[in-house]
N, C-alpha and C positions, 0 to 999 in steps of 0.2 A: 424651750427647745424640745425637741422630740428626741425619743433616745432609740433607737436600731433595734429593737425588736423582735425574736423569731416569727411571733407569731403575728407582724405585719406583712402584708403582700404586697412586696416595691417592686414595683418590675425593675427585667434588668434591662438596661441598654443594650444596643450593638454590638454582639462583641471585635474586640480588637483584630482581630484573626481575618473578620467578615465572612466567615462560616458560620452566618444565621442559621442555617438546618440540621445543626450540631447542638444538643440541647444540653442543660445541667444534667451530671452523674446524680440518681439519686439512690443511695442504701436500702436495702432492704428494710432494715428497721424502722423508716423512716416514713415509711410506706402505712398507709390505714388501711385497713382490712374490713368492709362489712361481713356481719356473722351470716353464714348460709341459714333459708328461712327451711324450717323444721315442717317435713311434710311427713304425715300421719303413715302407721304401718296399714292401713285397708288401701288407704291411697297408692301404696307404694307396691302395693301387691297388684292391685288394679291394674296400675302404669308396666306392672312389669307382664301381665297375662295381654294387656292391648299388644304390647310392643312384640309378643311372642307367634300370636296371630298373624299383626303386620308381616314377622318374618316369613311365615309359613306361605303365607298368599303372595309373595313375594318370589320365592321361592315356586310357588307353583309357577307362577308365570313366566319367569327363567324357564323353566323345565320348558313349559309349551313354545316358549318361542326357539328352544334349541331343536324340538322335536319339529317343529316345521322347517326351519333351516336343514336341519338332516335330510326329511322329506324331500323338500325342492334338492337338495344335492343328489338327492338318489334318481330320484326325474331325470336333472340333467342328466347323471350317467346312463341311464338306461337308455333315452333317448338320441344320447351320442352313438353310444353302442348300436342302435340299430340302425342310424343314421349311416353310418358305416359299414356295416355288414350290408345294406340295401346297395349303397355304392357299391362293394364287390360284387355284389349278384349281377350290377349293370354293364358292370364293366366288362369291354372288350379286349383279351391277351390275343396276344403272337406271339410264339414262341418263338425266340433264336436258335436254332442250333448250330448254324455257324458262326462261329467265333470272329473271324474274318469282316465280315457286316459290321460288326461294333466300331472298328478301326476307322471303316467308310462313313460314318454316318458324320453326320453333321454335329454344332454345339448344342442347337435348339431340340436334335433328336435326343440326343443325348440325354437330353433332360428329364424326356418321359418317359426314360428306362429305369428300371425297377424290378430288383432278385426278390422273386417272390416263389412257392414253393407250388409244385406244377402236380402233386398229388392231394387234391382236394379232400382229404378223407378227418 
């Protein structure tokens, strides 16, 4: 006869439950640990001067890519800005001074009115 063993590996069955994807509780203690493999202090100084560089040029290239994003944002605003101010210069006003006129106009006049300030200075 065979006797029960810890250190044979019987699988288990089924469990009862038929929650197959619910595995054995296993302790910590129970658990094997490989020892971490021992790497040299020149190496480790090495590893640590590559990895300080990597950040810096890493670091550099953040910087450049915020510094063009800023760029292009300042474009667009500029280019809106004068987008805009060119439109005013094209633009044609009438001024209303009677009050009376607003009441008459229509929905669709209505629309292209706009309190704007009548001293261009």
């Amino acid at each position: 006869m065979i006797e029960a063993n810890a250190t044979l590996n019987i699988p288990k069955g089924r469990p009862k439950s038929g929650r197959v994807w619910k595995s054995e509780k296993k302790c910590f203690s129970t658990l094997k640990y490989d020892k971490a493999v021992k790497i040299s202090w020149k190496e480790k100084m090495k590893k640590r001067v590559e990895q300080k560089t990597l950040k810096l040029y890493e670091e550099e290239l953040k910087a450049a890519k915020r510094k063009e994003i800023e760029e292009k944002k300042q474009r667009r605003e500029e280019h809106r800005k004068r987008r805009e101010e060119n439109q005013r210069k094209a633009e044609i006003v009438q001024v209303i001074r009677n009050s009376a006129k607003i009441k008459r106009m229509s929905k669709k006049q209505l629309k292209h009115i706009r309190k704007q300030d009548t001293n261009p200075s």
